[in-house]
C-alpha positions in Angstrom: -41.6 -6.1 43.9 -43.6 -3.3 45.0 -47.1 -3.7 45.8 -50.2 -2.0 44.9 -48.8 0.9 43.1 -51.0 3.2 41.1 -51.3 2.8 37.9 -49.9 6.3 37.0 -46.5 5.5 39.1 -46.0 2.5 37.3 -46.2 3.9 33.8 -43.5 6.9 35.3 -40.9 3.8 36.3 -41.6 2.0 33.5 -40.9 5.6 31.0 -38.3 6.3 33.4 -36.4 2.7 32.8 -36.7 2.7 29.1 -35.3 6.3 28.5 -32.0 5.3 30.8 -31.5 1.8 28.6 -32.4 4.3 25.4 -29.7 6.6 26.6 -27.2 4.1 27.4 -28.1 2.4 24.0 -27.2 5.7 22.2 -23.9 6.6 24.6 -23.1 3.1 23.5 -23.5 3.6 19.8 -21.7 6.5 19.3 -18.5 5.8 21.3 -18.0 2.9 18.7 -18.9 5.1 15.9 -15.9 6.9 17.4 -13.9 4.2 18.4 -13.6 3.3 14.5 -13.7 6.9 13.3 -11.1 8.7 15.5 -8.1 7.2 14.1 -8.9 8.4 10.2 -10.0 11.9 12.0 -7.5 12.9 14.2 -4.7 10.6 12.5 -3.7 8.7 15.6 -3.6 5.1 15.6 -6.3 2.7 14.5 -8.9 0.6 16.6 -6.1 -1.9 17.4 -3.4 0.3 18.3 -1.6 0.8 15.3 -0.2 3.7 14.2 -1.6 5.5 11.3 -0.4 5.1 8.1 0.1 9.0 7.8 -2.4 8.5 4.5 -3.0 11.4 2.4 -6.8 10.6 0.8 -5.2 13.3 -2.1 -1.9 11.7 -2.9 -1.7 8.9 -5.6 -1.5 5.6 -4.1 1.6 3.7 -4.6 0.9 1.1 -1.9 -2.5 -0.7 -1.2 -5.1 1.6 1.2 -2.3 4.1 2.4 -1.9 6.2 -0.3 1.8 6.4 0.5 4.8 4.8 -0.9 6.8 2.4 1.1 10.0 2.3 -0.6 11.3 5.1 -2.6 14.3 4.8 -4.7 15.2 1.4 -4.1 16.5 -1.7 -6.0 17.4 -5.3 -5.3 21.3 -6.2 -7.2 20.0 -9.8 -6.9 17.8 -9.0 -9.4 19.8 -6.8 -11.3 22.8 -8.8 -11.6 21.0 -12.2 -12.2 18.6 -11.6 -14.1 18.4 -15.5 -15.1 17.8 -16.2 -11.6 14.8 -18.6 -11.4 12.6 -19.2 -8.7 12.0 -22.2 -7.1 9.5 -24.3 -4.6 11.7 -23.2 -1.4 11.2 -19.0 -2.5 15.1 -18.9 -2.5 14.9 -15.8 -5.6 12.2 -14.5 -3.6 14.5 -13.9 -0.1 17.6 -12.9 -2.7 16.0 -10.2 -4.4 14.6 -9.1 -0.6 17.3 -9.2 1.3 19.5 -7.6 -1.6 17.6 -3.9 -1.4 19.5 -1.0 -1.6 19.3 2.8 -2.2 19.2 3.5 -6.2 21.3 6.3 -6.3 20.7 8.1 -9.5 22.2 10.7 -10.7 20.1 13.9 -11.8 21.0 12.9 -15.3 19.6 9.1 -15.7 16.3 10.3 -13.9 15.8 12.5 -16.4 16.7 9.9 -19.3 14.1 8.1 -17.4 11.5 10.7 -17.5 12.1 11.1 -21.2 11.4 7.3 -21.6 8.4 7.2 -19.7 6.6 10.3 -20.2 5.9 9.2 -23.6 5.7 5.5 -23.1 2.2 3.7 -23.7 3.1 1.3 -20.9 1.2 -0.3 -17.9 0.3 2.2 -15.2 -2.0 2.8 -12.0 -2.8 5.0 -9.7 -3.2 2.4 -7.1 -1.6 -0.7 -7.3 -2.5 -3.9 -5.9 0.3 -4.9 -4.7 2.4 -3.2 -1.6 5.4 -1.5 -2.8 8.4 -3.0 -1.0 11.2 -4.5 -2.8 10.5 -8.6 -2.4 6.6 -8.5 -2.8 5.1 -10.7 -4.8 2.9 -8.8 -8.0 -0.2 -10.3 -9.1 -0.9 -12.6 -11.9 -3.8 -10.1 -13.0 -1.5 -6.9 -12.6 -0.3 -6.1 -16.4 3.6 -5.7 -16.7 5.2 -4.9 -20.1 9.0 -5.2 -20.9 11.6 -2.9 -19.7 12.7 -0.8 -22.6 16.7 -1.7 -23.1 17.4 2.1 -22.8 16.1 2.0 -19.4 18.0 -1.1 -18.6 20.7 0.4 -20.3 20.6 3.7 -18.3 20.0 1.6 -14.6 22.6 -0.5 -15.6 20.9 -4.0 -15.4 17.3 -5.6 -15.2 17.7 -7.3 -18.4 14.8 -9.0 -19.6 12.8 -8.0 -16.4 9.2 -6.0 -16.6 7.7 -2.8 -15.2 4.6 -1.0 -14.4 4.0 2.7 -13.3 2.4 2.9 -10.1 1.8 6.7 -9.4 4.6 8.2 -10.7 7.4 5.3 -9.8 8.7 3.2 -12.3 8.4 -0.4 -10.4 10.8 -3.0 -12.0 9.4 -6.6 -11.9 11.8 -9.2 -11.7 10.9 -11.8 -14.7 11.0 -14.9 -13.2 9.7 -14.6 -9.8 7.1 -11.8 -10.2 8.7 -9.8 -7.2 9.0 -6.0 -7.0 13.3 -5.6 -7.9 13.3 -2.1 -8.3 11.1 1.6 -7.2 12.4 4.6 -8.8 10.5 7.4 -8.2 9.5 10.2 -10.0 9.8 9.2 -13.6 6.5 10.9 -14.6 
């Protein structure tokens, strides 16, 4: 400690120390402002090192807080072909209708059948779902499905007795039974 200092050079330390800790304190304030606010500026990766999810804050939402779909254009034949299927305690329809995605493959024709359907149906629909949209996942309880028009089923060839939603502009096909996403088909509105 330093001894019999004037009163004057005390107060200058003393101003001198708490500007530095002030100055830290700020440095320190805004390099976590930017540690959480770099990734949604620049589009990198987020805080933990994840890449970015490439979100477009204009785009409609089809999958929850990305703003981007995905799965486009898919659908389970689990769930098309057996429709019945029930699901039971051990998730067995759940992993069948998962592991059974594949590509739609439309023709230019049936999408625009499609269209026609939907454009003019009065039928559940969101902007942002809350729900991801993979083929497999599980849609809520609270999320309002409504019965797949048979000239849709007719036109995808299957999906009897299963639901759908809108979400954006895809038609998502919920399987019946399980509530699990069977099908995506984008662009029907």
């Amino acid at each position: 400690m330093a001894k019999d200092l004037p009163r004057s050079e005390e107060r200058e330390g003393t101003r001198k120390l708490m500007m530095s800790g002030a100055a830290i304190a700020a440095i320190l304030f805004v390099g976590l402002g930017l540690w959480f606010a770099a990734p949604q500026l620049f589009g990198v990766t987020n805080h933990v090192g994840r890449p970015s999810t490439g979100a477009d804050k204009g785009a409609p939402a089809t999958t929850v807080g990305t703003g981007v779909p995905t799965q486009r254009d898919a659908v389970s034949t689990a769930a098309k072909q057996d429709p019945a299927g029930n699901e039971d305690a051990s998730g067995r329809r759940a992993r069948q209708i998962k592991e059974s995605s594949r590509p739609a493959n439309l023709s230019e024709q049936q999408r625009e059948q499609l269209r026609s359907i939907f454009s003019t149906s009065q039928g559940p629909a969101m902007d942002r779902p809350n729900f991801e949209m993979m083929i497999g996942t599980s849609v809520p309880r609270q999320t309002e499905t409504a019965d797949l028009p048979p000239e849709a089923t007719q036109i995808l060839d299957g999906f009897w007795g299963d639901q759908y939603l809108i979400a954006g502009n895809s038609l998502v096909i919920v399987d019946q039974h399980s509530r699990r996403v069977a099908g995506i088909i984008a662009d029907v509105r």
